[in-house]
C-alpha positions as a Python dict, from the first residue, in 0.01 Angstrom:
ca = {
    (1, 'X'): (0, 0, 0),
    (2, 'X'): (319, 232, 114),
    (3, 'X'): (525, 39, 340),
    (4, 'X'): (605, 241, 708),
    (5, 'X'): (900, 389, 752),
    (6, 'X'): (1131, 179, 937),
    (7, 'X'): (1403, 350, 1137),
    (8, 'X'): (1665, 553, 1019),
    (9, 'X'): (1706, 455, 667),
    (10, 'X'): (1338, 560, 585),
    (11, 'X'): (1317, 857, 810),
    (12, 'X'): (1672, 989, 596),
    (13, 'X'): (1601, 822, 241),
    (14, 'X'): (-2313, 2520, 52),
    (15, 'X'): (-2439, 2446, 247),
    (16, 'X'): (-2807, 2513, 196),
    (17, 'X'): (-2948, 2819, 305),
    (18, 'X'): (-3191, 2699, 565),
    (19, 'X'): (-3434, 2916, 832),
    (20, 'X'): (-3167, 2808, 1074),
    (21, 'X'): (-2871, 2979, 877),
    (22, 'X'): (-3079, 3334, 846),
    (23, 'X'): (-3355, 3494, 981),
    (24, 'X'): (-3556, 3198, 1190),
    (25, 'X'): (-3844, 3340, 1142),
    (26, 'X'): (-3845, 3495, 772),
    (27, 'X'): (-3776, 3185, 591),
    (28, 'X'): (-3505, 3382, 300),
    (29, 'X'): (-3168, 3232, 217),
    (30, 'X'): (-2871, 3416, 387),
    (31, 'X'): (-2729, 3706, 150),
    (32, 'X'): (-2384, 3525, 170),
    (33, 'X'): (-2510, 3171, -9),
    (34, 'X'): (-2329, 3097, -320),
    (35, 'X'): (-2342, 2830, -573),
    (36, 'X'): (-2072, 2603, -595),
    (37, 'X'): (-2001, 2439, -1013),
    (38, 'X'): (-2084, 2100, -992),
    (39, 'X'): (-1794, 1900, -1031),
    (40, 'X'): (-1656, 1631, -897),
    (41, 'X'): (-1322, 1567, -1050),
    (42, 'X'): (-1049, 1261, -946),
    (43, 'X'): (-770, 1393, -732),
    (44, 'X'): (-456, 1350, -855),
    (45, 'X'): (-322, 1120, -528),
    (46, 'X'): (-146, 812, -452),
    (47, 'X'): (-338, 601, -222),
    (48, 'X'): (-338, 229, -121),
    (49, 'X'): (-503, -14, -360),
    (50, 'X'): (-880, -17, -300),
    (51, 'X'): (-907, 361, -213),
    (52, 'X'): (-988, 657, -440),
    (53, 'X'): (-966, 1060, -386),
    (54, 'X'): (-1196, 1315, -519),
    (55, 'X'): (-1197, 1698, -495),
    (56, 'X'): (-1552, 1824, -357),
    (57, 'X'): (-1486, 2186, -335),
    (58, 'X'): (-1261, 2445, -426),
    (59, 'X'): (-1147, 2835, -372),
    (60, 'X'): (-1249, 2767, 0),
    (61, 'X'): (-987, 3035, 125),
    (62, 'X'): (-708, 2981, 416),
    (63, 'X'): (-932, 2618, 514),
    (64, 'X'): (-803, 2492, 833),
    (65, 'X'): (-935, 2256, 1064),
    (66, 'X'): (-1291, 2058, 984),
    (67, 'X'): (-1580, 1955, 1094),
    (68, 'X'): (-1934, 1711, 946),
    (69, 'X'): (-2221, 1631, 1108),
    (70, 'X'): (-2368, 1328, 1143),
    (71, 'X'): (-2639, 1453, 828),
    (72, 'X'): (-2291, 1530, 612),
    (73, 'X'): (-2305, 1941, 651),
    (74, 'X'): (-1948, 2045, 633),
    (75, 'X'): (-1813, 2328, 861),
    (76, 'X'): (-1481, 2444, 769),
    (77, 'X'): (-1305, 2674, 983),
    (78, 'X'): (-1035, 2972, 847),
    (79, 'X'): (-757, 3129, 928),
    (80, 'X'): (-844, 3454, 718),
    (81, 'X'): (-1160, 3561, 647),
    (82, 'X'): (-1344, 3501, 312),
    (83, 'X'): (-1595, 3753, 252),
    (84, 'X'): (-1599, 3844, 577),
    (85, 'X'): (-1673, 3513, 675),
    (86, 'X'): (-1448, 3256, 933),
    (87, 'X'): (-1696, 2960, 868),
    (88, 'X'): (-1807, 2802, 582),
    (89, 'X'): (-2072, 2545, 600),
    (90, 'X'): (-2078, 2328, 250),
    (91, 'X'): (-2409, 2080, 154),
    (92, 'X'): (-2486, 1839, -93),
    (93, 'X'): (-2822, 1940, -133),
    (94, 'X'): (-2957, 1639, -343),
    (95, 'X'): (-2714, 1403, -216),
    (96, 'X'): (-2551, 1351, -519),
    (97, 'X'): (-2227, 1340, -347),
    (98, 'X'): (-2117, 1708, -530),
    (99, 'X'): (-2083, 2039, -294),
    (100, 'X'): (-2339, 2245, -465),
    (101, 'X'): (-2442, 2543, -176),
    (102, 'X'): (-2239, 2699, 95),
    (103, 'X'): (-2266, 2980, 306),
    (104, 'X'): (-2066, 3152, 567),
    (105, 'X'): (-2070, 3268, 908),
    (106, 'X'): (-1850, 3413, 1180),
    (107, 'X'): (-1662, 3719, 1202),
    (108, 'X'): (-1361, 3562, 1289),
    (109, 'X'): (-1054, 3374, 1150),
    (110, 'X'): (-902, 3064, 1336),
    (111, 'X'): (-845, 2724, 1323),
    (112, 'X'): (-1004, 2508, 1598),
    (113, 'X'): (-1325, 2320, 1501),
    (114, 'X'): (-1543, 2050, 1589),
    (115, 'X'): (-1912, 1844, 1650),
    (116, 'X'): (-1996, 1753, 2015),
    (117, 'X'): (-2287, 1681, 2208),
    (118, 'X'): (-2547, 1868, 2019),
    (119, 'X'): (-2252, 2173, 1934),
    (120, 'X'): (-2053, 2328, 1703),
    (121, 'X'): (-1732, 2461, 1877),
    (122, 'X'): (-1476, 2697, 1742),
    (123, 'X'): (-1237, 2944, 1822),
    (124, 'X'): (-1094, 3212, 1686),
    (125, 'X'): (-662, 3295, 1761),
    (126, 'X'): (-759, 3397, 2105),
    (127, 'X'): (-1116, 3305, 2201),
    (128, 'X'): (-1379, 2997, 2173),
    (129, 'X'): (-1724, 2982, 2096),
    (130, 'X'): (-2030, 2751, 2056),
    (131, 'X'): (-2307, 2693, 1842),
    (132, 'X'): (-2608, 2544, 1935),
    (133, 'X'): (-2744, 2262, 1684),
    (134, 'X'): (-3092, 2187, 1576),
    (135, 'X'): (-3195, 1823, 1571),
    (136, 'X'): (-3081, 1828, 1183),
    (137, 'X'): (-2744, 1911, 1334),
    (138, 'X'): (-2766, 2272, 1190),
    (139, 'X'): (-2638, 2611, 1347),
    (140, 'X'): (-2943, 2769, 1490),
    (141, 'X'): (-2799, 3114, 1542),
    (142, 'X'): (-2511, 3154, 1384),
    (143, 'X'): (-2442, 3525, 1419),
    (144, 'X'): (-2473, 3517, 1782),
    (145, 'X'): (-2217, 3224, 1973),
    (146, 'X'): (-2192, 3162, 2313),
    (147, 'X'): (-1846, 3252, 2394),
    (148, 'X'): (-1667, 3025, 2622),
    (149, 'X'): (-1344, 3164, 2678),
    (150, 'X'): (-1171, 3489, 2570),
    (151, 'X'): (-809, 3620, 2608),
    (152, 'X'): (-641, 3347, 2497),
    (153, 'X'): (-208, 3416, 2416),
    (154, 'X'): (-196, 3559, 2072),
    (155, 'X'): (119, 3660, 1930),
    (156, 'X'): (232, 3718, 1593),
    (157, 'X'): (336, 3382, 1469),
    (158, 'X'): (227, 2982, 1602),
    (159, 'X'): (-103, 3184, 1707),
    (160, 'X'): (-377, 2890, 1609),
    (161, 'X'): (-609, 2781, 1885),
    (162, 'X'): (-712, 2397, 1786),
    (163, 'X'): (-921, 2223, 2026),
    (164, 'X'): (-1041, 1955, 2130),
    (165, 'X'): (-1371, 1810, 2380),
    (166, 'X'): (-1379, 1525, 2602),
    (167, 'X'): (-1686, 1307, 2757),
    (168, 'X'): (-1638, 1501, 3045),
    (169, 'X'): (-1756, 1809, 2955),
    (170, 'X'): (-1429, 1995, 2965),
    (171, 'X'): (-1279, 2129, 2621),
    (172, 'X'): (-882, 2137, 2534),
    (173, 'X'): (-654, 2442, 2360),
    (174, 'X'): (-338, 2491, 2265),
    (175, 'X'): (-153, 2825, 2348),
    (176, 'X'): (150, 2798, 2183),
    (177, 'X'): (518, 3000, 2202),
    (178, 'X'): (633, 3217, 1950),
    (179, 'X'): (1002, 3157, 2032),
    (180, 'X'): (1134, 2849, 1908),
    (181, 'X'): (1419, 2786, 2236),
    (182, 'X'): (1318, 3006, 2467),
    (183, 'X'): (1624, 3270, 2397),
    (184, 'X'): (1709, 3575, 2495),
    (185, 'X'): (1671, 3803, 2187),
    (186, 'X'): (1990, 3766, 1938),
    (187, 'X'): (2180, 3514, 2096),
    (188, 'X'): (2190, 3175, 2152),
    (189, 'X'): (2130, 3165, 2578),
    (190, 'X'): (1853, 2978, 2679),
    (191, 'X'): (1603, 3176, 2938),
    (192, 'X'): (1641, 3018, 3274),
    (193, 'X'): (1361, 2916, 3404),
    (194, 'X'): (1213, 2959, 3092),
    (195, 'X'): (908, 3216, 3160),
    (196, 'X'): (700, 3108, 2872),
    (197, 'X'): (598, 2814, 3024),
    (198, 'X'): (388, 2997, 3256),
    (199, 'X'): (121, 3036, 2940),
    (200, 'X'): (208, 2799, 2665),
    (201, 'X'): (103, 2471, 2639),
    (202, 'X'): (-248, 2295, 2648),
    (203, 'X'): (-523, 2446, 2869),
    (204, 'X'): (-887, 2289, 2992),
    (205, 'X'): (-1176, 2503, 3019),
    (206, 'X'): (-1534, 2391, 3113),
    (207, 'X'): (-1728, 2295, 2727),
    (208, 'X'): (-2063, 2430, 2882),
    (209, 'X'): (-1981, 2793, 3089),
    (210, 'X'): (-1970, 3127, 2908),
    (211, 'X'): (-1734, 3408, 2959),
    (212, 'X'): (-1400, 3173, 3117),
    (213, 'X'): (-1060, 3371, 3097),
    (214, 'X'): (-680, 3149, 3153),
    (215, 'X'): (-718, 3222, 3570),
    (216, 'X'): (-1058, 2984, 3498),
    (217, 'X'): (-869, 2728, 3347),
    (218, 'X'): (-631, 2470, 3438),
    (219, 'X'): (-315, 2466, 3236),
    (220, 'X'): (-338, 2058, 3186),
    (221, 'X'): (14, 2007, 3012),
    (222, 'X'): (306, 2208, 2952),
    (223, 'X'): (639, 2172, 2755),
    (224, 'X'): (494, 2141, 2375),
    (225, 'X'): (608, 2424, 2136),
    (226, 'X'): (349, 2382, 1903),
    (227, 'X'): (49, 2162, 1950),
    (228, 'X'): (-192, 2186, 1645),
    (229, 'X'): (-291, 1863, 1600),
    (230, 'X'): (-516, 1778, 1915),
    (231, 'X'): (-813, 1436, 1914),
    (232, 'X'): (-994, 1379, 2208),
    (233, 'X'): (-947, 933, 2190),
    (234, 'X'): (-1218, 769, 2328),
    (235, 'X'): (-1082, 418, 2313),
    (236, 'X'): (-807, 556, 2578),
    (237, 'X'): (-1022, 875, 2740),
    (238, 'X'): (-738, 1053, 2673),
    (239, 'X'): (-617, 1333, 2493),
    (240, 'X'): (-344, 1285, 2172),
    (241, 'X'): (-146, 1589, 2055),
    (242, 'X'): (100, 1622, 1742),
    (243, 'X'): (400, 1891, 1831),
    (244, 'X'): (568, 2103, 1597),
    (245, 'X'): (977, 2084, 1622),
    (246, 'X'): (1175, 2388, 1764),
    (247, 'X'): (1414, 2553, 1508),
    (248, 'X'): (1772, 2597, 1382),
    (249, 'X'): (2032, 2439, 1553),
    (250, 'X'): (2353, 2527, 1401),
    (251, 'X'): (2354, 2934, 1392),
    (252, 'X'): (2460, 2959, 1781),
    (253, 'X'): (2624, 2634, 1797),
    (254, 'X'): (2793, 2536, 1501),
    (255, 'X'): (3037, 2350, 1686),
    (256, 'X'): (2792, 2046, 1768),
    (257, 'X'): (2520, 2038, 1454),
    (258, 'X'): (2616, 2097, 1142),
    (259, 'X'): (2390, 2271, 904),
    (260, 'X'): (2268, 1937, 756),
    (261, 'X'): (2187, 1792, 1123),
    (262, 'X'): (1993, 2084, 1177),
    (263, 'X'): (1778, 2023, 906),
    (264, 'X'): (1757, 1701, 1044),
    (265, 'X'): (1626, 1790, 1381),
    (266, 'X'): (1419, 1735, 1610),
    (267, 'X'): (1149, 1510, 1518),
    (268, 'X'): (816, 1663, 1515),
    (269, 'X'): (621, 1429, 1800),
    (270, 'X'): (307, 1301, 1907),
    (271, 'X'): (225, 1253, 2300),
    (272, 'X'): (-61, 1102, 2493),
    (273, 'X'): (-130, 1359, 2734),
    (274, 'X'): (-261, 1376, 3105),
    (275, 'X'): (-302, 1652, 3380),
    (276, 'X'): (52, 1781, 3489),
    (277, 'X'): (227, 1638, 3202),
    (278, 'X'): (535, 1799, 3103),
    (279, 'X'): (687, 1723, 2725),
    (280, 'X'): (1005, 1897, 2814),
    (281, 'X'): (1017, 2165, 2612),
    (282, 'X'): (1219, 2399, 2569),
    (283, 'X'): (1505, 2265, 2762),
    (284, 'X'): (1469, 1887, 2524),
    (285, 'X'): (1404, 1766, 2213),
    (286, 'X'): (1372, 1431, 2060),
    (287, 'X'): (1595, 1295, 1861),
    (288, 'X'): (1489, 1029, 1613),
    (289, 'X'): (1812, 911, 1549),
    (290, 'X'): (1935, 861, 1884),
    (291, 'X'): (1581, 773, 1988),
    (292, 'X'): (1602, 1003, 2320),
    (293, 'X'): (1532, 1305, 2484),
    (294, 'X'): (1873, 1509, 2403),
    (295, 'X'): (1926, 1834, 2626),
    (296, 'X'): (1916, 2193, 2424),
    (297, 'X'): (2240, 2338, 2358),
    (298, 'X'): (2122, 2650, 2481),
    (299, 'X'): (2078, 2473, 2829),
    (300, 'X'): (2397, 2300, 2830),
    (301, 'X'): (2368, 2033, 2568),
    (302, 'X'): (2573, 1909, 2283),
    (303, 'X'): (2383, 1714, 2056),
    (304, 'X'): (2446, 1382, 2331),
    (305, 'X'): (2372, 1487, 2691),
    (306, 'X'): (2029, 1343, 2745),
    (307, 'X'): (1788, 1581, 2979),
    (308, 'X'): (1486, 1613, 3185),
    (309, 'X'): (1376, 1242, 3242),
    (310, 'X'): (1039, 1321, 3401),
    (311, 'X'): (935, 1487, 3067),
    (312, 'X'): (694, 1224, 2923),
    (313, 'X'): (785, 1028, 2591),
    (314, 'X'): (656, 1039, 2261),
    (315, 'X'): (466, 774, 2139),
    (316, 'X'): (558, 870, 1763),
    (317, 'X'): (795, 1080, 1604),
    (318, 'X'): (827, 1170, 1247),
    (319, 'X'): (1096, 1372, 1049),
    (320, 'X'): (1146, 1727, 1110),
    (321, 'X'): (962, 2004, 1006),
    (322, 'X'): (680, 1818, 847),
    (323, 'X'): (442, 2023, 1067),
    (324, 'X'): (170, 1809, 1191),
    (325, 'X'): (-154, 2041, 1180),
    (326, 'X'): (-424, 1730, 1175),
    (327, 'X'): (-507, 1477, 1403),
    (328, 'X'): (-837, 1232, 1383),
    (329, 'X'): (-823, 870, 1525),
    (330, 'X'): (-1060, 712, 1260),
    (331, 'X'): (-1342, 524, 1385),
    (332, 'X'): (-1550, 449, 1127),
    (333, 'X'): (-1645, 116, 916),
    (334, 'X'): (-1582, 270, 571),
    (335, 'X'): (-1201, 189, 542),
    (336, 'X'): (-1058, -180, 649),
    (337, 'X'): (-1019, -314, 969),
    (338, 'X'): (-607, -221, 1034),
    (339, 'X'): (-760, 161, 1001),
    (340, 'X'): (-1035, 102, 1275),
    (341, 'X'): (-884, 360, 1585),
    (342, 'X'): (-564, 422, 1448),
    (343, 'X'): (-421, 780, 1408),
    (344, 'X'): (-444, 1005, 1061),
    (345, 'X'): (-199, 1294, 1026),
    (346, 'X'): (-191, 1587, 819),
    (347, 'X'): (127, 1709, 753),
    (348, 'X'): (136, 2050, 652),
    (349, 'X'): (499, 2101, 539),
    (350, 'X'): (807, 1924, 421),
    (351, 'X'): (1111, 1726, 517),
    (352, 'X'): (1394, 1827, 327),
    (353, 'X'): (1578, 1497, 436),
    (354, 'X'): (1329, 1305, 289),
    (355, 'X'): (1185, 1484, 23),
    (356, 'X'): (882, 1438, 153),
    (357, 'X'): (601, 1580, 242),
    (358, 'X'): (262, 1780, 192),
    (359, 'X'): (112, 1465, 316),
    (360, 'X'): (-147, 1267, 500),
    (361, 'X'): (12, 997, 731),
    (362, 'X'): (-174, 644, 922),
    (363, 'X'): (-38, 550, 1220),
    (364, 'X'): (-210, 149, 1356),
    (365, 'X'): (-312, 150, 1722),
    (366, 'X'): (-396, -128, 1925),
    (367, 'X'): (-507, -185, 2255),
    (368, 'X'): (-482, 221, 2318),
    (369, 'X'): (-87, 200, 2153),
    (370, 'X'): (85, 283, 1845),
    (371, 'X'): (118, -77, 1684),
    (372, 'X'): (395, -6, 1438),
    (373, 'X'): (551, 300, 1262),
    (374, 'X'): (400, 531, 1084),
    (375, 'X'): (327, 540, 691),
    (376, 'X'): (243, 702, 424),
    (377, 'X'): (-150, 686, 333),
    (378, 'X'): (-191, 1004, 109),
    (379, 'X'): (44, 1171, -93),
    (380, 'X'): (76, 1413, -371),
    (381, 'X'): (-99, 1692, -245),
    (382, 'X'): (156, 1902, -373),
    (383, 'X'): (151, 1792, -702),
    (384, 'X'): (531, 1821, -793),
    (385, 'X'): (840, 1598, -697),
    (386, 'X'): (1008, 1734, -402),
    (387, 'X'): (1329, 1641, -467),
    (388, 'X'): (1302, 1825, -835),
    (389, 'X'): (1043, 2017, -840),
    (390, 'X'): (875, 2160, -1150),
    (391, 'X'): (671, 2379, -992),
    (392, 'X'): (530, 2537, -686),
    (393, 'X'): (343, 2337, -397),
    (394, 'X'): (1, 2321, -510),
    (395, 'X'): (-182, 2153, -191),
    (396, 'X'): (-112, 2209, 190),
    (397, 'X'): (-268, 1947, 398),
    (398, 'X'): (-423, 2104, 761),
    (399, 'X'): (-750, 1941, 870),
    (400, 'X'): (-878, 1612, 877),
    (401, 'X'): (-1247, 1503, 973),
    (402, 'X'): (-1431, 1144, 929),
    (403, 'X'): (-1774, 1175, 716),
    (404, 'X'): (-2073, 959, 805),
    (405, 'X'): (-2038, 699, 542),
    (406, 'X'): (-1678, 609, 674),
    (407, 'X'): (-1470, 885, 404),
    (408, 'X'): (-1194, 1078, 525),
    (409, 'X'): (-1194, 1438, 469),
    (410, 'X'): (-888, 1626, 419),
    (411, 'X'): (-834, 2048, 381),
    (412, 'X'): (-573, 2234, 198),
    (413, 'X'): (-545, 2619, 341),
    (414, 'X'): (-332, 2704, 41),
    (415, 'X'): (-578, 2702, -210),
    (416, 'X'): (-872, 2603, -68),
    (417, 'X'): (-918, 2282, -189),
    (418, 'X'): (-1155, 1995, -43),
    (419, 'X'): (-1072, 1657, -66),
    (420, 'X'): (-1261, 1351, -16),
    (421, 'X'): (-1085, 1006, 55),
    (422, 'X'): (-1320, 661, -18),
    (423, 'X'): (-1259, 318, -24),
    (424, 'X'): (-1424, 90, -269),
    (425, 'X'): (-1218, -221, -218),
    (426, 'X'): (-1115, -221, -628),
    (427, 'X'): (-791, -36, -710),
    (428, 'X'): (-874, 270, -922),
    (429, 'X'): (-637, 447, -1181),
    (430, 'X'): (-563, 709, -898),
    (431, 'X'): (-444, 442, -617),
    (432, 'X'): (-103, 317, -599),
    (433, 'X'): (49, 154, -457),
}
């Protein structure tokens, strides 16, 4: 198995076209049902000992965040539509454990997606929706969703709405900011108070009432850049959120980060996070090195001063710019015991300290806690050495769901790609150590 990181040295060194899916009373398959090639071919990743990856499905499109029922029908959201399609629901249809039927619904691209109470819930960049679900756990109208909430902050970039439902009845969104630092255009001054914080951030809406705007809502946390990682924990009733890292440090203030130590920083994080939480940003950012919360230069700082010490503290970090887009604390039976609650992480991008990247992380809980630092548990998604590489990225990771027998599920919106993670207990030719 990879051994966690530990401190600096590591951190540096088809569905099936059913009534329910078309016309409810007509009984034809939807126009937009395709075959999928059966194949189920090994995937090509480095696992611990005992577990085994397989590709399910291909040419998916942009696939972002995830979803499976408890009968195994896989909803996969997008963040650009496929045929004019947002949402792709894939099916083994004679449970031969090969995709072999999808079909596709929703006008909309997005990212957010998820199974909850008899639901499926989605959102597009700047609205959320429900499905109702059949006792099969299948859409019942799929053209027509309840929507929830509607003019949600879109801008041009960081404009992914992932969400996230507690046993409460409320559901969770991230609004993020589209300026890394909160600066004023072309230079490197900070805005004072910054106004962004006003919108960005994560927001609760009611799960269960139609037609909510942002003056319904409650803005439940603020200072996070990023959030697109976001899993409701029931072991703690509390909500978990992986941040995205601001940007460049060195162009405005050369004089305390040097090109290389911007590359370095900050760490991309991972909060708990309650009502009236603050993370800190824009005027902080962790520093994994230091191990504290170091003040912005473009609010006084230089790469020392340590800032706003009511902004709540990480309970992970990981190297910069890895991008954290999946979050799922795993609470199945199929994996071993050290896996039971602990926290999988898609990384989406690269650290170009480590050389690593395009990955799917494990970080152990116990009692409601990280238990030790985080490690590798998937890797080679992009199917070339980072450090030399001989040629392009072939796999991004993005969404991560848990399937009913235990399997972890992870999504690739570069190419579309499916991937199924299983443990058998026996090491295979594809696990390594």
């Amino acid at each position: 198995m990879y051994k966690p990181f530990l401190g600096l040295t590591c951190l540096l060194a088809s569905l099936v076209a059913t009534n329910c899916l078309g016309d409810s009373n007509s009984g034809k398959h939807p126009t937009n049902t395709r075959n999928i090639k059966k194949e189920n071919p090994s995937a090509d990743l480095k696992l611990p000992a005992g577990f085994a990856g397989t590709i399910v499905a291909k040419d998916l499109g942009s696939a972002r965040h995830i979803a499976i029922s408890k009968t195994g029908d896989i909803y996969v959201k997008l963040a650009k539509l496929k045929d004019g399609k947002g949402i792709y629901r894939l099916r083994d249809t004679n449970k031969d454990g090969v995709i072999d039927e999808q079909v596709g619904f929703g006008d909309y691209p997005g990212t957010g997606i998820l199974i909850k109470n008899g639901y499926l819930y989605t959102s597009s960049n700047s609205a959320i929706y429900r499905y109702k679900l059949n006792e099969n756990q299948e859409v019942i109208n799929p053209e027509q969703p309840e929507k929830l909430v509607s003019g949600l902050r879109e801008k041009d970039r960081d404009k992914s709405k992932s969400i996230a439902v507690d046993n409460q009845g409320n559901i969770y969104v991230n609004v993020a900011s589209d300026n890394d630092a909160c600066r004023e255009a072309g230079t490197g001054k900070g805005i004072m108070p910054c106004p962004l914080l006003d919108s960005v951030g994560i927001w609760r809406f009611k799960a269960s009432v139609p037609n909510q705007t942002t003056s319904d809502g409650v803005h439940y946390a603020t200072g996070l850049k990023n959030v697109v990682g976001l899993d409701w924990n029931d072991k703690t009733n509390s909500l978990f959120v992986t941040q995205h890292g601001r940007g460049k440090f060195d162009d405005f203030y050369p004089q305390y980060y040097t090109p290389k130590q911007s590359a370095e920083l900050p760490a991309e994080t991972m909060y708990e996070v309650h009502q009236g939480d603050d993370a800190g940003w824009p005027y902080i950012y962790f520093d994994y090195v230091q191990k504290k919360k170091i003040l912005a230069p473009e609010y006084g700082g230089d790469g020392k001063k340590t800032g706003a010490p009511k902004a709540i503290n990480p309970v992970a970090n990981f190297p910069a710019h890895m991008g954290p887009n999946g979050l799922l604390f795993y609470t199945g039976t199929g994996f071993p015991e050290r896996y039971r609650n602990g926290a999988f992480v898609a990384f989406h991008a690269q650290s170009s300290v480590l050389y690593k990247g395009y990955l799917v992380g494990f970080i152990p809980f116990k009692n409601g806690k990280p238990a030790g630092p985080w490690e590798i548990f998937a890797d080679n998604f992009a199917g070339t050495d980072l450090a030399k590489p001989t040629g392009p990225v072939q796999h991004r990771p993005c969404g991560l769901a848990q399937g009913p027998d235990g399997s972890l599920y992870v999504t690739d919106d570069l190419n579309g790609t499916l991937f199924k993670i299983s443990y058998s207990g026996k090491a295979t030719a594809s696990a390594k150590k």
